[in-house]
C-alpha positions as CSV (number, residue, x, y, z in Angstrom):
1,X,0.0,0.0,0.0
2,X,1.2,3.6,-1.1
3,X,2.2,5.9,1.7
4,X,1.8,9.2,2.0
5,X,4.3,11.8,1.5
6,X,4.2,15.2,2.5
7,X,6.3,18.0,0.4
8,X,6.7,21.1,1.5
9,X,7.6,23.8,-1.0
10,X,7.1,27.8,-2.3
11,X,8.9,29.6,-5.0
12,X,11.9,29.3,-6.4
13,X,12.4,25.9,-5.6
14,X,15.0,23.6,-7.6
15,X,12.7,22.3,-10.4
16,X,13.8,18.7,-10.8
17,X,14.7,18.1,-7.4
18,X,10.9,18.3,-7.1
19,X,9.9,16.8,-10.4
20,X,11.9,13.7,-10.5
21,X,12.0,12.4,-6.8
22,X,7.8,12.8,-7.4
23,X,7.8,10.9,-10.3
24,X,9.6,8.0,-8.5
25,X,7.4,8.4,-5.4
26,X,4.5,8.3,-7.7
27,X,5.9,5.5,-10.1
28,X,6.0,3.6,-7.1
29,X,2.6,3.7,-5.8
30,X,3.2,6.8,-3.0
31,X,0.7,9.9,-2.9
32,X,3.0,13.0,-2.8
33,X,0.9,16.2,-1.1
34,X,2.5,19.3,-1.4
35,X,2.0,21.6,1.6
36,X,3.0,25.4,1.0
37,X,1.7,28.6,2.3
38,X,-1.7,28.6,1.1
39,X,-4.0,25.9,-0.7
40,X,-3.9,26.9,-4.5
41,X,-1.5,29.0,-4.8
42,X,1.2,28.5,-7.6
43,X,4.4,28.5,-7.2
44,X,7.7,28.3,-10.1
45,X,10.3,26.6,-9.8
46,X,14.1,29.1,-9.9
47,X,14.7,27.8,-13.1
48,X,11.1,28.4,-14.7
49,X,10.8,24.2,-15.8
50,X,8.3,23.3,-13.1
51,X,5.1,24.9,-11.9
52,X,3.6,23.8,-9.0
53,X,0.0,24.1,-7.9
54,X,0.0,24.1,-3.8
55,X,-2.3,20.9,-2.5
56,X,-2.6,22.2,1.2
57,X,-1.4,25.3,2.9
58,X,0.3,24.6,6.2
59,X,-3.0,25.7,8.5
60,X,-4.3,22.4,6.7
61,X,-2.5,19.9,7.5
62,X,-1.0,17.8,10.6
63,X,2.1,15.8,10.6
64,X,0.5,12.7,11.6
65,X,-1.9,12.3,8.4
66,X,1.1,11.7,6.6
67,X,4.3,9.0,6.4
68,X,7.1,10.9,5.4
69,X,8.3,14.6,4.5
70,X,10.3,15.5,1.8
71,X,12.5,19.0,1.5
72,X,12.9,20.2,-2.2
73,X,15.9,22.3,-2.6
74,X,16.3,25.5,-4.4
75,X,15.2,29.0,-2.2
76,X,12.5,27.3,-1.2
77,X,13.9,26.2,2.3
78,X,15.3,29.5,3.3
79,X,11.9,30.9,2.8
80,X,10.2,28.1,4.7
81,X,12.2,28.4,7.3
82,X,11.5,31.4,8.9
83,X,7.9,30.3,9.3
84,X,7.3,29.1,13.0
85,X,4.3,26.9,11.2
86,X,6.7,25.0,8.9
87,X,9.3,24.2,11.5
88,X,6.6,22.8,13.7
89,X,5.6,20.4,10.9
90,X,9.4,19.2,10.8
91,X,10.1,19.2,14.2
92,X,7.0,16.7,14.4
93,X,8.6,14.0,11.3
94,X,11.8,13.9,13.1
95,X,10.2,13.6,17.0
96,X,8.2,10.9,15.7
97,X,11.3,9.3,13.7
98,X,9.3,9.3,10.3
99,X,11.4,9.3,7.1
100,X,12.4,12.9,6.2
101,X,14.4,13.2,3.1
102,X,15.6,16.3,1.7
103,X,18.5,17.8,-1.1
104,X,20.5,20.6,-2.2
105,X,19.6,23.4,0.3
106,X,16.8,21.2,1.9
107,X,19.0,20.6,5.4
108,X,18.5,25.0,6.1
109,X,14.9,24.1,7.2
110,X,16.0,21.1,9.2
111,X,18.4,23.1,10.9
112,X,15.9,25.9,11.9
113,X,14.0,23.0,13.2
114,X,17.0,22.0,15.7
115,X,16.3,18.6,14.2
116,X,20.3,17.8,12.6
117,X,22.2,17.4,16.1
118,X,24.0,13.9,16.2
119,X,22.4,13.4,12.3
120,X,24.5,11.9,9.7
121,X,23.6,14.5,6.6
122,X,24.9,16.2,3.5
123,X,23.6,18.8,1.5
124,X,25.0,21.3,-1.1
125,X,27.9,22.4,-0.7
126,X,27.4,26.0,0.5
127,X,25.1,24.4,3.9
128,X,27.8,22.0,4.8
129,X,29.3,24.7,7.5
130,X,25.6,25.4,8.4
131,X,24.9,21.5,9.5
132,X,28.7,20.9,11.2
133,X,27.4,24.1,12.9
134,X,24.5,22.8,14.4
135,X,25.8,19.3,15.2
136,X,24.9,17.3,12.6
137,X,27.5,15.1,11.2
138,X,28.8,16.2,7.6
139,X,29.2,13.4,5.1
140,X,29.9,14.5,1.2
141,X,28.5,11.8,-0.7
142,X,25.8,11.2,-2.8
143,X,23.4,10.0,-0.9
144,X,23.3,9.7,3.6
145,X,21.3,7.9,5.2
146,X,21.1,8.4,9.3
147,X,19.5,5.8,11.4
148,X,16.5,8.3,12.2
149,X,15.4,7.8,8.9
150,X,16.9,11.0,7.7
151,X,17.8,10.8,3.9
152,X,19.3,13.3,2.5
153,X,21.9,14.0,-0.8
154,X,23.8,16.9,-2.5
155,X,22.9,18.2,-5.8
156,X,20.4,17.0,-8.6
157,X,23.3,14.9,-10.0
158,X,22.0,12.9,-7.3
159,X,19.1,12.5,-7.9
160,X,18.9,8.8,-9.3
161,X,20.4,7.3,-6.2
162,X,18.6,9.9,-4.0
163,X,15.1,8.6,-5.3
164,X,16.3,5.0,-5.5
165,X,17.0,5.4,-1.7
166,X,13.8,7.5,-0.9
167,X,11.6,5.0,-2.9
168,X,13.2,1.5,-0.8
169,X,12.7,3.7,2.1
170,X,9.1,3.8,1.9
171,X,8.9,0.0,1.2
């Protein structure tokens, strides 16, 4: 049975690292929900490829009517971030040790959520200082996997192990 998987995302995200890991969530029988600021609301991808019509806003939903979260990268994370809301939402994946798997620049809304701490993780390159900052524990490669259930991977070079690893996580 196909499990739910929430993605939260707003403008200026990184197109295919949103495009391609849905598609293999969704090849694979998974329901990907994206959760943004408000229901309806359209938002582009930073590159112009993708276009994204919001599912839920975040006043809609609750982190227990869903499986796992996943964390687009692009600029959407840094705006996410600073919303109290959104960092709730995370908090609440990684307190109850659901999968959470993010890319690129995904990790900056993780580390507003004081989630990383002890957390094997990698990201982009430019984030790396920002997760050996708050604790986490840096690993450059293409894909991490921590034993929280914490996937996470670097660039959208990545992506076919990244979605290879996110799909068999949800199995």
């Amino acid at each position: 049975m196909g499990k739910k998987v929430a993605t939260v995302i707003t403008k200026l995200f990184e197109d295919v690292e949103f495009t391609s890991p849905k598609e293999a969530l969704t090849k694979a029988g998974h329901e990907v929900v994206t959760i943004g600021f408000e229901a309806g609301e359209t938002v582009e991808g930073k590159k112009g490829e993708a276009s994204v019509t919001v599912d839920k806003g975040i006043d809609d939903v609750k982190p227990e009517d869903f499986d796992a979260l996943y964390i687009p990268g692009g600029f959407s994370p840094d705006q996410l971030r600073k919303d109290e809301r959104f960092l709730t939402f995370v908090k609440a994946f990684a307190n109850d040790q659901k999968p959470i798997f993010s890319i690129c620049h995904g990790p900056q809304l993780l580390i507003n959520a004081e989630v990383v701490k002890g957390k094997k993780l990698t990201s982009v390159k430019q984030v790396a200082i920002d997760l050996k900052n708050a604790g986490a524990d840096f690993i450059d490669a293409e894909v991490v996997t921590d034993d929280s259930g914490m996937i996470s991977s670097r660039t959208p070079d990545d992506l076919p192990a990244f979605n290879k690893a996110i799909v068999a996580a949800l199995d």
